[in-house]
C-alpha positions as CSV (number, residue, x, y, z in Angstrom):
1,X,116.2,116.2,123.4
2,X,115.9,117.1,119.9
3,X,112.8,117.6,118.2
4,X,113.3,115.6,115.2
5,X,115.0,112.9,116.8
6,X,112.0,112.8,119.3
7,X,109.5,112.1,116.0
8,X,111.4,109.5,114.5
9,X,111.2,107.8,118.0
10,X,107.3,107.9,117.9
11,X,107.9,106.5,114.1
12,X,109.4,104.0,114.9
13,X,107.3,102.6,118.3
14,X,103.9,103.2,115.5
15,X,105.6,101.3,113.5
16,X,106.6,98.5,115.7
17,X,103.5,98.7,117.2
18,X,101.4,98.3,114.3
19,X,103.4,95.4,113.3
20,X,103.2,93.6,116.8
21,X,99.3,94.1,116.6
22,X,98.8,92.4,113.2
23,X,101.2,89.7,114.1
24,X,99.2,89.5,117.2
25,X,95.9,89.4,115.8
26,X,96.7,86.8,112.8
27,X,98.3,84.7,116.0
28,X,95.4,84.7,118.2
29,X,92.6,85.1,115.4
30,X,93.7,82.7,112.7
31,X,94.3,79.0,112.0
32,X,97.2,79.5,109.7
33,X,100.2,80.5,110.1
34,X,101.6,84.5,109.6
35,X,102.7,84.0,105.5
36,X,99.4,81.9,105.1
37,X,97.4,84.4,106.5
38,X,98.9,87.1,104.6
39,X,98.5,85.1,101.6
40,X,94.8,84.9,102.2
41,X,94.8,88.1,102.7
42,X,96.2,89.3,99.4
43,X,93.8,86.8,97.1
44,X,90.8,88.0,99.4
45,X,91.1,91.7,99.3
46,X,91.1,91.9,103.2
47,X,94.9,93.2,103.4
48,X,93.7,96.9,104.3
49,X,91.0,95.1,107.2
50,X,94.5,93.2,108.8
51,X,96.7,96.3,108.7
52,X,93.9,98.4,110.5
53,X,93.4,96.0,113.2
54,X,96.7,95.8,113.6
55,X,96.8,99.6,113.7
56,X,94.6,99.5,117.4
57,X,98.0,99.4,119.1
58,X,98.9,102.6,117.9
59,X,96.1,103.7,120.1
60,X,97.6,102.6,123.0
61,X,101.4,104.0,122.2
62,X,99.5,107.3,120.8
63,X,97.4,107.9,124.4
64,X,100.9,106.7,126.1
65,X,103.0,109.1,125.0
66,X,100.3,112.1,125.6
67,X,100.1,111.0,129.1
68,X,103.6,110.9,129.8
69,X,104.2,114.3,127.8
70,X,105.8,112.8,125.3
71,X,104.0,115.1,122.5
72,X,106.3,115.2,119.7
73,X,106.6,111.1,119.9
74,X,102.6,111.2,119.6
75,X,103.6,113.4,116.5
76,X,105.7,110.3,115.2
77,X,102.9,107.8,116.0
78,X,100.3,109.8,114.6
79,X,102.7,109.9,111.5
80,X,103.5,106.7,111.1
81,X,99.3,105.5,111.5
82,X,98.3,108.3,108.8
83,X,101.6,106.5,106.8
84,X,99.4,103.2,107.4
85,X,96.4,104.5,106.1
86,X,97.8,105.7,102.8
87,X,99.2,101.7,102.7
88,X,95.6,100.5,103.2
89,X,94.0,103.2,101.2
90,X,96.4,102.2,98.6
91,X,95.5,98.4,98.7
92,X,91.8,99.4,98.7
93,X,92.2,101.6,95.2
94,X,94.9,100.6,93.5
95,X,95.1,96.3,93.6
């Protein structure tokens, strides 16, 4: 398969999997609902702290592909987790 098509793959699963594991987190962790939560989130400064936990799953695709020899869709996970922590970094400096 081709190489580039291979990275966007791994993009795409980081970012789907980032997203399922702060959905999952503000589901199992938090009394309000996903928008609340997120609105919280904004007025509290804690929007970098939900994106990272959310970014644990990326672990789990990350290790996944590397066992199943999937390197350059590690390549796309690992891109799309450093992609997340230039979102959080920019939360953290810049609002």
């Amino acid at each position: 398969m081709n190489t580039k098509k291979e990275v966007i793959i791994g993009f795409a699963v980081g970012v789907i999997a980032n997203t399922l594991g702060t959905l999952g987190y503000i589901l199992l962790f938090s009394d309000l609902g996903i928008s609340e939560t997120f609105q919280a989130a904004i007025a509290q400064d804690h929007v970098g702290s939900l994106l990272a936990l959310g970014a644990i799953l990326n672990l789990v695709a990350f290790f996944g592909f590397l066992r199943l020899k999937r390197d350059h869709r590690a390549r796309g996970v690992m891109v799309a987790t450093l992609l997340t922590a230039l979102v959080i970094m920019y939360y953290k400096f810049f609002k």
